[in-house]
C-alpha positions in Angstrom: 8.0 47.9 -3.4 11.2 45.7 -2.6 12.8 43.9 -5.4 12.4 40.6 -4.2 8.3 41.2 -4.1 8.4 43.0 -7.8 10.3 39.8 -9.0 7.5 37.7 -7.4 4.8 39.5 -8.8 6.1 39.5 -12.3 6.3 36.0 -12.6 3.0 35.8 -11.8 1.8 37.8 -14.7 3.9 35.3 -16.8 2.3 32.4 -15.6 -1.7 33.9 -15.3 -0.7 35.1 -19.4 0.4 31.5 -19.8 -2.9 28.9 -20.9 -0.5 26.0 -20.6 0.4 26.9 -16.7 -3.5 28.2 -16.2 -4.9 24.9 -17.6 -2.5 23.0 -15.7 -3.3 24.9 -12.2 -6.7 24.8 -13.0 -6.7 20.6 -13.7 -4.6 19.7 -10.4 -7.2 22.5 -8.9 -10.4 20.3 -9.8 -9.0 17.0 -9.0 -7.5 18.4 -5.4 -11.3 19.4 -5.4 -13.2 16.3 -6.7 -10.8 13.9 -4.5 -10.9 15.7 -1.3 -15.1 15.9 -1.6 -15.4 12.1 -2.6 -12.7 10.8 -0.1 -14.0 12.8 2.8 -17.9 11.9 2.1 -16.9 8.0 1.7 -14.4 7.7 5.0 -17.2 10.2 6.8 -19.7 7.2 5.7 -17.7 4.5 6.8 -16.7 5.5 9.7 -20.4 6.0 10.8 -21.3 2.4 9.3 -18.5 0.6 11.3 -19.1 1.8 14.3 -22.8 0.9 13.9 -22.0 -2.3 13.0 -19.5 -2.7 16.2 -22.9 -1.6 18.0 -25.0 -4.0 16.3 -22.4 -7.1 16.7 -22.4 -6.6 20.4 -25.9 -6.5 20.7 -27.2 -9.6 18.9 -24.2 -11.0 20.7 -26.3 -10.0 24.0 -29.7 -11.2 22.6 -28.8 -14.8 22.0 -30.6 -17.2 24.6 -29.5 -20.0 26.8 -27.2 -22.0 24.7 -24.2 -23.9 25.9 -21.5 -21.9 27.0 -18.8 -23.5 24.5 -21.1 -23.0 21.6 -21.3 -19.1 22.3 -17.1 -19.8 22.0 -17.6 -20.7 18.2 -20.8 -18.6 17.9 -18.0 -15.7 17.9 -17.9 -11.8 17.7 -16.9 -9.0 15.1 -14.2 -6.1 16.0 -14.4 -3.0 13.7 -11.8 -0.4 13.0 -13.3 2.3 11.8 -11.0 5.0 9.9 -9.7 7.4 11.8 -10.7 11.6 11.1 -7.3 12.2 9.0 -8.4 8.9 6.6 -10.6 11.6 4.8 -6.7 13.1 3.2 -4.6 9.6 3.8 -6.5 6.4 3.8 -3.2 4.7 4.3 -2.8 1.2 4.4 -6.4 1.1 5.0 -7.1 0.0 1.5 -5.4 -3.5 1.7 -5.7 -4.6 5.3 -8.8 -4.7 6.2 -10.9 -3.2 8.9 -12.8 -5.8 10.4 -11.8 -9.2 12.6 -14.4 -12.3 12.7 -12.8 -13.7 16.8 -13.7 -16.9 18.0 -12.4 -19.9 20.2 -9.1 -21.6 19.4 -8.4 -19.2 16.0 -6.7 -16.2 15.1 -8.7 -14.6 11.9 -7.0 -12.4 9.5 -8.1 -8.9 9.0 -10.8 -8.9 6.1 -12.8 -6.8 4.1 -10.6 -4.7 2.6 -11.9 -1.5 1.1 -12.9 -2.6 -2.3 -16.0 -0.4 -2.1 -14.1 2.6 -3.0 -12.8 0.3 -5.6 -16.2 -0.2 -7.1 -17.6 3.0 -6.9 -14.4 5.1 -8.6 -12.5 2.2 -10.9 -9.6 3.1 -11.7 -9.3 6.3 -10.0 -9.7 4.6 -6.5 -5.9 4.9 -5.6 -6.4 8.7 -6.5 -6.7 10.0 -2.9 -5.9 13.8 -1.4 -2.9 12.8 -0.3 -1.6 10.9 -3.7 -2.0 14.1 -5.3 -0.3 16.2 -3.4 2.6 13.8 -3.1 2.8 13.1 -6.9 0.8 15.9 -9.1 1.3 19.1 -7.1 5.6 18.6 -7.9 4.6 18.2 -11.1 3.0 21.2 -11.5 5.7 23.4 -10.0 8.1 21.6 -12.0 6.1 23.0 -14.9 6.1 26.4 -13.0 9.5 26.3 -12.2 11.7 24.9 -14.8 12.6 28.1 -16.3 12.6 30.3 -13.9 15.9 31.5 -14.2 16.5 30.3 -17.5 14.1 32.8 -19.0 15.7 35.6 -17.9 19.2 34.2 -19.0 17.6 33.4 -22.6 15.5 37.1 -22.6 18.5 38.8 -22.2 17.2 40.3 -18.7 19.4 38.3 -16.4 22.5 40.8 -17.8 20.8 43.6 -17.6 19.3 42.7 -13.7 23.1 42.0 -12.4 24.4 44.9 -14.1 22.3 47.3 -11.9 23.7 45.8 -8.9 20.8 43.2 -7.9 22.7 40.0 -6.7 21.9 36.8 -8.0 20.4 35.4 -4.2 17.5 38.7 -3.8 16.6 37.5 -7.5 16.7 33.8 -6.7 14.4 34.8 -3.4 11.7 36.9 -6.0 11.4 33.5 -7.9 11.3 31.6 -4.6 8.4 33.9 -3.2 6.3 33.6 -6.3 6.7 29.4 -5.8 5.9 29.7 -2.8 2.8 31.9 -3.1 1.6 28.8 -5.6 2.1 26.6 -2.8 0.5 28.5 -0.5 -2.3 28.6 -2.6 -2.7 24.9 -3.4 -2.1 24.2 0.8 -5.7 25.6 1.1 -7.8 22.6 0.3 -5.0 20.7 2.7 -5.9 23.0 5.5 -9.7 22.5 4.9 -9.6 18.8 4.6 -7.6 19.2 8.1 -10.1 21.4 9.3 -12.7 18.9 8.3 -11.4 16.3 10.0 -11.2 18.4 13.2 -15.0 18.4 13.3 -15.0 14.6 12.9 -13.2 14.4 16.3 -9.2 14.7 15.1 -7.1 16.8 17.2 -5.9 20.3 15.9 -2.4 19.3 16.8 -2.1 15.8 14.4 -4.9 17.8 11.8 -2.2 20.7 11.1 1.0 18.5 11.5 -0.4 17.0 8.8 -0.4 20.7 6.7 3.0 21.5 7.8 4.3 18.1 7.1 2.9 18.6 3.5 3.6 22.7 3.3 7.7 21.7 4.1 7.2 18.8 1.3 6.0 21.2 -1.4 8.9 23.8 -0.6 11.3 21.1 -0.8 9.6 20.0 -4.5 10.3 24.1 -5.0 13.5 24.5 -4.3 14.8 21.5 -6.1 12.7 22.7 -9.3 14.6 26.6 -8.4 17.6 25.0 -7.9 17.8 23.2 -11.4 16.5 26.3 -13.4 19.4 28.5 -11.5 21.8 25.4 -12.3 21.3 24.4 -15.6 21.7 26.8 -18.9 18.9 25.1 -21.8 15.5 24.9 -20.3 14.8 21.5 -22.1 17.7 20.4 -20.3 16.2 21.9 -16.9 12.8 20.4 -17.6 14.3 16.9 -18.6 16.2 16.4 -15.5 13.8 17.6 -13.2 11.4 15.4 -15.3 14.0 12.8 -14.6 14.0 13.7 -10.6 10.1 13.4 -10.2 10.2 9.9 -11.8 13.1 8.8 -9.6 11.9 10.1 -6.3 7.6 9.4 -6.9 7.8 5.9 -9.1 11.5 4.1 -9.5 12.6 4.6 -5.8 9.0 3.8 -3.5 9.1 0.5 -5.8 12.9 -0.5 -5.7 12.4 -0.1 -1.5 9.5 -2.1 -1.6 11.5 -4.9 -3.1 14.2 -4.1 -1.1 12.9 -3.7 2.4 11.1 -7.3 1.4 14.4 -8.8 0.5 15.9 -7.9 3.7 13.1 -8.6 6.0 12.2 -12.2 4.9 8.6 -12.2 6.5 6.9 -16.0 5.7 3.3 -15.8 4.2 0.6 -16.7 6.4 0.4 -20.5 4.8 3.6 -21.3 5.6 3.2 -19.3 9.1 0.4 -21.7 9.9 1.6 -25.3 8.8 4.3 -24.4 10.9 2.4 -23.5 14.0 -0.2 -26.5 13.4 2.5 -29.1 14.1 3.5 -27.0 17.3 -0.2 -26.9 17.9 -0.9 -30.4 17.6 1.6 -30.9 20.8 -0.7 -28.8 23.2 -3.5 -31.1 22.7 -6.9 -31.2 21.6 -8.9 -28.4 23.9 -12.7 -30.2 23.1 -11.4 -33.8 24.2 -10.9 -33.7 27.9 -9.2 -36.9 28.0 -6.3 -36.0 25.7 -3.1 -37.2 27.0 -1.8 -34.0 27.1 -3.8 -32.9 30.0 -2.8 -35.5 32.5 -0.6 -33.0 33.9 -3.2 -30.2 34.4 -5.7 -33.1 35.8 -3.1 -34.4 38.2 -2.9 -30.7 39.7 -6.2 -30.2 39.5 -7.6 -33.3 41.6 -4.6 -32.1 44.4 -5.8 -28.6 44.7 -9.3 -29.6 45.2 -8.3 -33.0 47.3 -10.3 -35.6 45.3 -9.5 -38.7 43.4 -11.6 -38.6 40.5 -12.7 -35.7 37.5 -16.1 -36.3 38.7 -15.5 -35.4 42.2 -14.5 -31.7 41.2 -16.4 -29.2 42.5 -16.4 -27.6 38.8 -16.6 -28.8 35.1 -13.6 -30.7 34.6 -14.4 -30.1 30.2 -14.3 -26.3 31.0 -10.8 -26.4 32.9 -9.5 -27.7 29.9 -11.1 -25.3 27.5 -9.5 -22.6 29.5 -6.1 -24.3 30.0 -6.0 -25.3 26.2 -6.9 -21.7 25.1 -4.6 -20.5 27.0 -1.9 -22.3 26.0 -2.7 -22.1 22.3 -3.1 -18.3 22.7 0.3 -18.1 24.2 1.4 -19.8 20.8 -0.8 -17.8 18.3 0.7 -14.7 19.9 4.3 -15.4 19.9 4.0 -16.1 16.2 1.4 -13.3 15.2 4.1 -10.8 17.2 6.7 -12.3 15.2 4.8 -11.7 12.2 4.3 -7.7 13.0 7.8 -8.0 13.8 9.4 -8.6 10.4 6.5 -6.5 8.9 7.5 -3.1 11.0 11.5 -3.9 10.2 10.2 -4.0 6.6 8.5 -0.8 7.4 11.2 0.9 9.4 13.5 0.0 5.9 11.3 1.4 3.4 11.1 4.4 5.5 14.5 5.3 5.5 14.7 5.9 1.7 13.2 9.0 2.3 16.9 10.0 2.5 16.5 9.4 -1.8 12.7 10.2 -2.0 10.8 13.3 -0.3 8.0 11.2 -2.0 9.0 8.4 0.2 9.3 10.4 3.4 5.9 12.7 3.2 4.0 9.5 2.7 5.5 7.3 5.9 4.9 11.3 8.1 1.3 11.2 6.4 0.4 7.8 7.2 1.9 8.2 11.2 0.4 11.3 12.1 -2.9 10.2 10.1 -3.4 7.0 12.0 -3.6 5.2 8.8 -0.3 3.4 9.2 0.8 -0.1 9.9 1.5 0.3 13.6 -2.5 1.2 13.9 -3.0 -1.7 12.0 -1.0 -3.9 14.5 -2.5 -2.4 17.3 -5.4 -3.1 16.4 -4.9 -6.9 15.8 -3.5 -6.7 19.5 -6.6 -5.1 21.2 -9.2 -7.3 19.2 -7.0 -10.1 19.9 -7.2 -8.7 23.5 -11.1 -8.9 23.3 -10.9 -12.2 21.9 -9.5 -14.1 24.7 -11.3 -12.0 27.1 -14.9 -13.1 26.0 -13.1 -16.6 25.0 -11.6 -17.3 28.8 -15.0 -15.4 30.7 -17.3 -18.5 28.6 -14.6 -21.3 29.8 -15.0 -20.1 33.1 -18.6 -19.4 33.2 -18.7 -23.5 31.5 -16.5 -24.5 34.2 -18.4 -22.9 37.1 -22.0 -23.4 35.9 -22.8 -26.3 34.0 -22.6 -29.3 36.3 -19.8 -32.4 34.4 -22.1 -34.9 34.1 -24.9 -32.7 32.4 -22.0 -31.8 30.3 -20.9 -35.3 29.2 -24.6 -36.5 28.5 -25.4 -33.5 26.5 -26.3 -35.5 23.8 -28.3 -38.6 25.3 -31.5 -37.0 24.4 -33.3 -33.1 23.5 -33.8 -33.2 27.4 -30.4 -33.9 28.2 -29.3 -30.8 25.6 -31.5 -28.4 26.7 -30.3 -28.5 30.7 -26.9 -28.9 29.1 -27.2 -24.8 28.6 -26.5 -21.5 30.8 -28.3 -18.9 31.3 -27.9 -15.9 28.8 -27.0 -13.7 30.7 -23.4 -15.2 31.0 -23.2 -13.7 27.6 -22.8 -10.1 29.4 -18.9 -11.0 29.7 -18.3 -9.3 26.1 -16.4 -6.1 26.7 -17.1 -2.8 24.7 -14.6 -2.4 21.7 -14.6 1.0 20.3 -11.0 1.1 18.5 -9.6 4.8 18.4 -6.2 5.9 16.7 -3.4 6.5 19.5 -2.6 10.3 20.5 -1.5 13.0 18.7 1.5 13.2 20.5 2.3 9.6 19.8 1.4 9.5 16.4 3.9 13.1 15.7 6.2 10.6 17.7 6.0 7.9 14.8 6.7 10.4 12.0 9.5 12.3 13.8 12.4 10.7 11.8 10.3 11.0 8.5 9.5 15.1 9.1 13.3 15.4 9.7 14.2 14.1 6.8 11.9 16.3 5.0 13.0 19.0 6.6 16.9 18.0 5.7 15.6 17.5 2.1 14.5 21.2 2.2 17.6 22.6 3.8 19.5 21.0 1.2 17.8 22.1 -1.8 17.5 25.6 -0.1 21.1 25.7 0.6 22.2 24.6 -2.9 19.8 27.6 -4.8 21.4 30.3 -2.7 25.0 28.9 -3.3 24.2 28.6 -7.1 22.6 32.3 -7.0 25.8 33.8 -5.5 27.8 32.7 -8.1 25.4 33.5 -11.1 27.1 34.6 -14.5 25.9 35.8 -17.7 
């Protein structure tokens, strides 16, 4: 048996003789366990409610009957994003942005719903997802492994006694390395059938076991910093202090400091203030339900030269539903600009806090787990694009089918009598212009694409540790 394995397998026997280390294992064990079950039954559930209740929107959308066009405009539609396989291990940003759009004429809804579901069913032990504890407990636990692994042998006596018969310090710094890395082998195991899981749910094996190897280089780097310290350090209080010290840095102090910070330096306005500025920018395009509005002498001018005729009534279409399409246009055109420049300042924010991964592994797992998940904020915005997409679709396809098929002066007598409203109406089967949305997370190729720059940096975090613990074995002394 080669040294390095006989190392490895005698600090297991410490650790399996150890209660403190068992009960320890056995704790993150159960809650790996109980998290991974819940989470995956609860995303499995909502994914199969949302996309029954995209079904069920577009159908009683279908079934309503003749109405007038421009009331189907306000009658509206829901979009659904249902969470994506990987959601069962990273929910994301899932949690506070909501996964469902109410679209109508003339507005842009915010996302709603947010998942407080999960909330109510778990209390306080909501955030406590798969992915939380492998970012924050599982480092815990091999710094409890891992704090003294060299430092036991230098307080035994042993370390002396191992140099002196010619074992360099690096084959005994690898023994302790293996037996770290058999724990983390062991605890990747729930990981890979989470991943495997989500597989079966329609994932794609390449994201599904990015995702493991994403997490697998994570935990090494976790080990080697923990080996590195116990080969650097001489009191194993000390040792288990400062790595105490690290863990609180990377996992708590820095993710909240580059919160604040990426805020500070990305000044993104809140939606109030976004929309009183847009409504006085608004209020210059003109009222889309008054045809007469000033604002539209321009567009009427044009429109009675194409069509050679000297009044609105003489159009061969609905002079009202020009100017429904025309105004929604326009104030589409303005929503958008702003709602881009919105997603704008949030992704800088996002690209900021992303690069403190260079001081928190914590910080870069969780941007690489979010991206290759689909669970991240660029989902999100892509999302408010395509139901905004849908939006204007059905919006514009009604303003045309009210310019087209409902006669002007039917329209502007609507309300004379019940008579007069009931021939003011289309036929329902205009209401077939609603497009299918079924929103799907972008490709694995795309997504690995996102969380390129926040793998590398894990991987530099690992090289570095690594690098340092064979350095510091080389030049161990008694």
């Amino acid at each position: 048996m080669s040294s390095v394995r006989r190392i490895a397998r005698e600090e297991w026997r410490l650790w399996l003789r150890s209660k403190v280390v068992v009960a320890a294992a056995l704790i993150v064990a159960v809650l790996i366990a109980v998290t991974s079950i819940l989470t995956a039954n609860r995303i499995a559930n909502e994914q199969a409610q949302r996309v029954e209740q995209q079904v069920a929107a577009e159908q009683t959308f279908f079934a309503q009957p003749d109405r007038h066009p421009h009331r189907m405009v306000h009658y509206g539609h829901y979009a659904f994003r249902p969470p994506p396989p990987l959601a069962v291990f990273e929910p994301g940003v899932d949690a506070v942005t909501g996964q469902s759009i109410f679209l109508e004429g003339h507005r842009q809804n915010t996302a709603m719903f947010a998942d407080t579901k999960a909330a109510a069913d778990l209390g306080g032990f909501a955030a406590l997802t798969p992915a939380s504890l492998y970012q924050l407990f599982l480092p815990l636990l091999l710094i409890v492994l891992g704090h003294a692994l060299f430092l036991r042998e230098r307080e035994s006596g042993t370390l002396a006694v191992i140099l002196a018969q010619g074992l360099p310090g690096t084959k005994l710094a690898l023994g302790k390395a293996a037996a770290l890395l058999a724990v983390i082998a062991m605890f990747m195991l729930p990981l890979i059938a989470v991943a495997a899981y989500s597989v079966t749910l329609g994932e794609r094996m390449l994201a599904a076991f990015s995702l493991v190897g994403g997490y697998f280089v994570y935990l090494c780097a976790w080990g080697a910093i923990v080996l590195a310290a116990s080969v650097l350090l001489t009191q194993r209080a000390v040792s288990l202090g400062v790595l105490i010290f690290v863990w609180l840095f990377a996992a708590l102090i820095v993710p909240r400091f580059a919160i604040n910070a990426s805020s500070a330096a990305v000044d993104a306005p809140g939606k109030i203030e976004s929309d009183l500025i847009m409504l006085a920018e608004q209020r210059k395009l003109g009222d889309g339900h008054n045809a007469a509005d000033p604002a539209f002498m321009q567009l009427q001018a044009e429109v009675l030269e194409q069509y050679d005729v000297e009044t609105i009534e003489e159009l061969p279409i609905n002079w009202r539903g020009v100017v429904a399409a025309y105004s929604e246009a326009e104030l589409t055109d303005l929503l958008n600009s702003y709602a881009e420049e919105r997603m704008r300042l949030e992704a800088s924010q996002s690209r900021i806090f992303g690069l403190f991964g260079l001081l928190s592994p914590t910080i870069a797992v969780s941007s690489a787990s979010r991206a290759i998940a689909g669970t991240d904020l660029a989902t999100h915005h892509r999302f408010l694009r395509e139901s905004e997409a849908l939006r204007f679709g059905f919006v514009q396809a009604l303003n045309e089918k009210h310019a087209a098929e409902l006669d002007y002066a039917i329209d502007m007598n609507r309300n004379a009598d019940e008579a007069a409203r009931l021939r003011a109406r289309v036929n329902a089967s205009a209401w077939q212009v609603l497009d299918e949305f079924r929103f799907a997370p972008d490709g694995a190729d795309e997504r690995l694409g996102r969380a390129g720059g926040s793998l590398g940096i894990l991987l530099a975090w690992l090289l570095a540790a690594g690098g340092i613990v064979l350095v510091a074995a080389r030049r161990v002394r008694l």
